[in-house]
C-alpha positions in Angstrom: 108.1 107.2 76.4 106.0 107.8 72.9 102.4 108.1 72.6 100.1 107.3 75.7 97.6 104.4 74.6 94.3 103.5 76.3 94.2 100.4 78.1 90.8 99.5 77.6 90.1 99.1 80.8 86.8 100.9 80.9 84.4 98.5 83.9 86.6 97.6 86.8 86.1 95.4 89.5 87.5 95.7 93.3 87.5 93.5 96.6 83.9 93.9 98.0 84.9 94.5 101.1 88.5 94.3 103.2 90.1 94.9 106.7 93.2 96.7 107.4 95.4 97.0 110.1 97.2 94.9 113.3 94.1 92.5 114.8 92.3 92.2 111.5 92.4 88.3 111.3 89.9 88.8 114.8 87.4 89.7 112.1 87.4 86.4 110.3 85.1 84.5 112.7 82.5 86.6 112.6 82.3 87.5 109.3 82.6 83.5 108.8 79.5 83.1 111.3 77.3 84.8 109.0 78.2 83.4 106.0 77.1 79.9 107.9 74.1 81.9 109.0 73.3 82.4 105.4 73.7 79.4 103.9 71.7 77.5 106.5 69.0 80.3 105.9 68.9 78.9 102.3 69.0 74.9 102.9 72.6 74.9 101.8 76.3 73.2 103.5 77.3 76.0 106.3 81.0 74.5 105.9 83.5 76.5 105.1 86.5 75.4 102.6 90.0 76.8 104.3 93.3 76.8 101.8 96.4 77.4 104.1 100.2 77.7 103.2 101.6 74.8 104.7 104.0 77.3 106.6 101.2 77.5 108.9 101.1 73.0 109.2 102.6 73.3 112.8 100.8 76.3 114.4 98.8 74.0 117.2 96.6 77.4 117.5 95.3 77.9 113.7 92.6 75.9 114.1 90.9 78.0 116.9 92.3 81.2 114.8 90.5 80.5 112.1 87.4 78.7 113.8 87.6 75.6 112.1 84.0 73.8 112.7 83.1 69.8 112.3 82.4 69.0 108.7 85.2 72.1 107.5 88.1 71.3 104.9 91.3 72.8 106.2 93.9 71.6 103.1 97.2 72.7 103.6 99.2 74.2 100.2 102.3 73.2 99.0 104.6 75.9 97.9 107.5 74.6 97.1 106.5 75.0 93.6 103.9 77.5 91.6 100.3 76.4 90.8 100.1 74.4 87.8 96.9 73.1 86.3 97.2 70.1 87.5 97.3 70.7 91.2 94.5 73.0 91.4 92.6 69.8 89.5 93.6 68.0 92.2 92.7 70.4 95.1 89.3 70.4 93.6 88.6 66.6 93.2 89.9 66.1 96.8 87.2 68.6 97.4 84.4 67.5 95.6 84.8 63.6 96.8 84.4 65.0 100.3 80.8 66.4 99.0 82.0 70.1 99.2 80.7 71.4 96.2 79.0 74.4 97.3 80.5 75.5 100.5 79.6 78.7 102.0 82.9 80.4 101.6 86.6 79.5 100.5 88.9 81.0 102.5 92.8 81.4 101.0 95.6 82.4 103.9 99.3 82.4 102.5 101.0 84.1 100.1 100.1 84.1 96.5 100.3 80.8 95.3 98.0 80.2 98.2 95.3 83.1 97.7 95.7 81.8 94.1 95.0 78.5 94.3 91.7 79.2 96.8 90.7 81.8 94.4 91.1 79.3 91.2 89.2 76.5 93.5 86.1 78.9 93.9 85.8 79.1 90.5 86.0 75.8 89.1 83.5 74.7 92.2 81.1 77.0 90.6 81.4 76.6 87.1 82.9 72.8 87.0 85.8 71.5 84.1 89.4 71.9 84.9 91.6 74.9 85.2 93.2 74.6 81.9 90.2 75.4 80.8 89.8 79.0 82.1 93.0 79.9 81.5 92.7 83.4 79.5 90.3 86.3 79.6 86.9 86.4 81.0 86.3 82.7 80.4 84.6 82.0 83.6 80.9 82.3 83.2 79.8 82.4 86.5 80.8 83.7 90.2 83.0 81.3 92.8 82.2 81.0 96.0 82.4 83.3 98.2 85.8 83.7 98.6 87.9 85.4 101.5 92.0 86.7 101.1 94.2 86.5 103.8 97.6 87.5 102.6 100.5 86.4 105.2 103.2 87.9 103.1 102.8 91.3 100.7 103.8 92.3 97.2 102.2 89.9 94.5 98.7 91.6 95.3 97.4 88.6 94.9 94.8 90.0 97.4 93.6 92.4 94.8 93.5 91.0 91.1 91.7 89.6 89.4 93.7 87.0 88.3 95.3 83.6 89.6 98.4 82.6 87.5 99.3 78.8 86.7 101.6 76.9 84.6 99.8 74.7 82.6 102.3 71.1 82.6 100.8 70.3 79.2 101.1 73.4 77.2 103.9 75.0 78.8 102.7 78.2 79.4 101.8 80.2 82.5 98.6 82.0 82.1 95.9 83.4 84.6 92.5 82.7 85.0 91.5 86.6 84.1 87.9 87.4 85.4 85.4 89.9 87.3 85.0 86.4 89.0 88.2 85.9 90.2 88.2 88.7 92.6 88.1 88.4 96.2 84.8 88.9 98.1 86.8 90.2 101.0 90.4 90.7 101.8 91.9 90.5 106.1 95.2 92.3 105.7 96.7 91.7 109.2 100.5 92.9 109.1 101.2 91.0 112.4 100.9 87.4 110.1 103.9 89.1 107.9 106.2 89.7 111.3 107.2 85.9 110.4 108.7 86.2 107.2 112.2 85.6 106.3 114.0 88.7 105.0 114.9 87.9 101.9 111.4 86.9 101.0 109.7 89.8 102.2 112.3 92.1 99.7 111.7 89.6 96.9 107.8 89.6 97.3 107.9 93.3 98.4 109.7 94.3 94.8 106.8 92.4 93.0 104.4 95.6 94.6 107.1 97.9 93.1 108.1 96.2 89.8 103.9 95.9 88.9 104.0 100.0 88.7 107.3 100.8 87.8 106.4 98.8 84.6 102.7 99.6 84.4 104.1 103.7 84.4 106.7 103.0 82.0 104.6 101.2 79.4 102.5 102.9 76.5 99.1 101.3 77.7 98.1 103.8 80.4 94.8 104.5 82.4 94.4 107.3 85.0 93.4 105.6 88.1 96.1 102.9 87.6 98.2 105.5 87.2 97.3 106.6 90.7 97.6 103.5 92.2 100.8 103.0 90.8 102.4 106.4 92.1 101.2 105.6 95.9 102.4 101.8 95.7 105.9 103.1 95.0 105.9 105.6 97.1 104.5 103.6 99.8 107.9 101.6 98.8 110.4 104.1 99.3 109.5 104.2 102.7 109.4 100.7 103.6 112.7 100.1 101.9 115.0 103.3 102.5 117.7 103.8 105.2 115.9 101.8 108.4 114.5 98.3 109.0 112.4 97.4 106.2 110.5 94.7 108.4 109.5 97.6 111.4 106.0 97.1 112.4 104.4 100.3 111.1 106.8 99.2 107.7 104.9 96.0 107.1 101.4 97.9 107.4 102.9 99.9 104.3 103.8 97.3 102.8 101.1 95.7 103.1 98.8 98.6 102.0 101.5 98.4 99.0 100.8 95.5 97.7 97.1 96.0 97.5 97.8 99.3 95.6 100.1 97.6 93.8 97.3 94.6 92.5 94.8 97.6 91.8 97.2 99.2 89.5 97.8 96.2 88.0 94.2 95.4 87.1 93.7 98.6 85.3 96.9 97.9 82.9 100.1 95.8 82.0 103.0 94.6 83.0 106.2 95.0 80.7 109.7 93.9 80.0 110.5 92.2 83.8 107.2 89.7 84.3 107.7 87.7 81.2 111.3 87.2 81.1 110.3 86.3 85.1 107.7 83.7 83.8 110.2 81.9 81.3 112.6 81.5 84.6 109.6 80.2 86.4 108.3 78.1 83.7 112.0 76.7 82.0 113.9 76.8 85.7 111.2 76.4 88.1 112.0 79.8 89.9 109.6 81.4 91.7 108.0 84.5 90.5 108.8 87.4 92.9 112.7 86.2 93.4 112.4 85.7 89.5 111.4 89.4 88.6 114.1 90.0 91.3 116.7 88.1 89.3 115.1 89.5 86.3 116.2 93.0 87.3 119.9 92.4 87.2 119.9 92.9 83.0 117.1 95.5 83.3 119.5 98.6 83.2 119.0 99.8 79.6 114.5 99.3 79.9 114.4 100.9 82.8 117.4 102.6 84.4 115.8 104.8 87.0 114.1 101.6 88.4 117.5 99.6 88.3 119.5 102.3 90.2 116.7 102.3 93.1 116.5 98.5 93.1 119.9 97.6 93.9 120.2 100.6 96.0 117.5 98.9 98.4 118.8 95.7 98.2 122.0 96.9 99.2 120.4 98.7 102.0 118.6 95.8 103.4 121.3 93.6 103.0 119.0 91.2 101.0 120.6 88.3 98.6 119.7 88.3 95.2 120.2 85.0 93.3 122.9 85.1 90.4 124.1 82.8 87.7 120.7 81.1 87.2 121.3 80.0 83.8 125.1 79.3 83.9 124.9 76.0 82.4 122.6 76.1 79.9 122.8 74.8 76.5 121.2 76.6 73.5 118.3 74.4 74.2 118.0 75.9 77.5 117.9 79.3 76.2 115.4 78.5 73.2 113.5 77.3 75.4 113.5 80.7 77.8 113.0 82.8 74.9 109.7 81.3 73.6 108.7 80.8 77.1 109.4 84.5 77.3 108.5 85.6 74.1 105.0 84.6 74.1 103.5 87.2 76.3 102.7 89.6 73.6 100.7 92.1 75.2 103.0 93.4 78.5 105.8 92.9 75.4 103.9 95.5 73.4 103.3 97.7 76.0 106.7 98.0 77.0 108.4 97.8 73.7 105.3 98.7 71.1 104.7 96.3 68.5 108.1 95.6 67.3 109.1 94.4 70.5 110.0 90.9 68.6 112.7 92.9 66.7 114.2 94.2 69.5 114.4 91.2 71.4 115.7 88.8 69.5 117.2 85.6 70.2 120.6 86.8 70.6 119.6 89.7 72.6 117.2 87.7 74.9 120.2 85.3 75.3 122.4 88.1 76.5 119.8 89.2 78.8 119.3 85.6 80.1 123.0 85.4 80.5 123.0 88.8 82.7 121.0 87.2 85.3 
């Protein structure tokens, strides 16, 4: 690698407060109670906004987990497909025409399209207009609600960041909603919720922990503490997914811890060559992200080799499937549209490749790349 380059990341923000360990989800009601406490303190709604995975739809105890009271929204989230615009719009007015504009907390329990989408709605209840139009950096003017993560599945460090990704139908792109507002108030990470997870998603969403540093330490944009963060989150990685059971109990308390890492790192500095080839998949195929920076990581030899070798090595360890031949089929329309879809994230682009990255992937070579996977 050439020159290190500051980030300018100077002011960062983290989760307020968080729980760790086997258990933690106990620690929801009460910390929910005073919330309630507050808000009727102050003359204001005492409900409580809930944003589930709809994995969760036909667990006949959640309601009592999560201690669902009269005049609570508990919405379920479809995830079958990743946030768009449009459908956090539509979470939102289904809020707003039940009168919850200003509940006392928002609480997102899933993966991350699901911590995504609840931390998106606490925004726009706060600040009003429609997603699309916070899509960028530091657009939001004002905080959410209080807002509470509950990750049921770790790598995307959702949890953690300070961003909540969505494909915007109209303009094609997937962008975050980047903000100091966008963080989580307060993070459960309870590995028993991840005991359900089906292997192959746990490696895919794992990698996303491990691909976030790996690119953030190979890229020319550096800064010290994500540095740090990055080293831990993949060391933390090759013990989860060396020789033994990746899924072990004390395994998924790494992993989880991981993936928190793994989202600090990330809000200190960039991504690089996987994540936006991984977005024009998600965005031109519909693929979601974490098996996308999976598939991603077949043509990824010659950017970074050290990382390839160690991938597939795990994968053949833990006798995961990775998806091949996702763009067999494709006519050069297919492909011009996964190279601009690709192309357009300049800055992890630059970080990786510096700012001639445009002349080193070119159509053709992006094509090839495209045609790897």
């Amino acid at each position: 690698m050439g020159t290190t380059l500051d980030t300018g990341v100077k002011l960062v923000r983290n989760v307020g407060r968080y729980n760790i360990g086997a258990g933690s989800l106990d620690e929801l009601q009460p910390l929910l109670a005073r919330r309630r406490a507050t808000a009727r303190g102050q003359g204001d709604s005492a409900a409580v906004v809930f944003l589930v995975d709809e994995f969760f739809r036909g667990d006949n105890r959640l309601a009592e987990r999560l201690g669902l009271q009269p005049g609570d929204a508990l919405e379920f989230v479809a995830t079958a497909d990743e946030p768009t615009t449009a459908g956090i719009d539509a979470v939102v007015a289904t809020l707003r025409r039940r009168g919850l504009t200003q509940p006392a907390a928002v609480v997102g329990m899933g993966g991350g399209i699901t911590m995504d989408t609840a931390k998106c709605t606490s925004n726009l209840l706060a600040n009003g207009g429609q997603a699309a139009d916070y899509q960028g950096w530091d657009l939001v003017r004002v905080p959410g609600i209080f807002k509470i993560g509950i990750p049921t599945v770790s790598g995307t460090g959702a949890e953690a960041t300070r961003t909540c990704v969505m494909t915007n139908p109209v303009s094609g792109l997937k962008l975050g909603m980047n903000s100091d507002h966008t963080v989580f108030d307060h993070v459960i990470m309870d590995p028993e919720l991840t005991a359900t997870v089906p292997r192959d998603q746990y490696f895919h969403t794992g990698m996303d922990a491990y691909i976030h540093c790996i690119e953030s330490l190979g890229g020319s944009y550096r800064n010290a503490i994500g540095d740090a963060y990055s080293r831990e989150t993949i060391n933390l990685c090759r013990q989860v997914f060396g020789p033994g059971d990746m899924m072990a109990p004390e395994r998924r308390e790494q992993l989880m811890v991981a993936a928190y890492l793994g989202g600090c790192a990330i809000a200190t500095s960039y991504v690089g060559v996987v994540h936006p080839l991984s977005a024009g998949l998600s965005v031109v195929l519909g693929i979601h992200h974490c098996v996308g920076n999976c598939i991603v990581m077949r043509a990824m030899q010659d950017f970074y080799p050290a990382a390839y070798d160690e991938f597939w090595r795990w994968a053949d360890l833990q006798r995961v499937h990775i998806p091949q031949g996702v763009c067999a089929g494709l006519d050069d329309a297919g492909f011009e549209a996964l190279y601009q879809a690709s192309i357009v994230h300049g800055k992890p682009l630059t970080n990786a490749l510096g700012e001639g990255y445009r002349e080193i992937l070119t159509r053709e070579r992006m094509r090839a790349l495209f045609e790897a996977m």
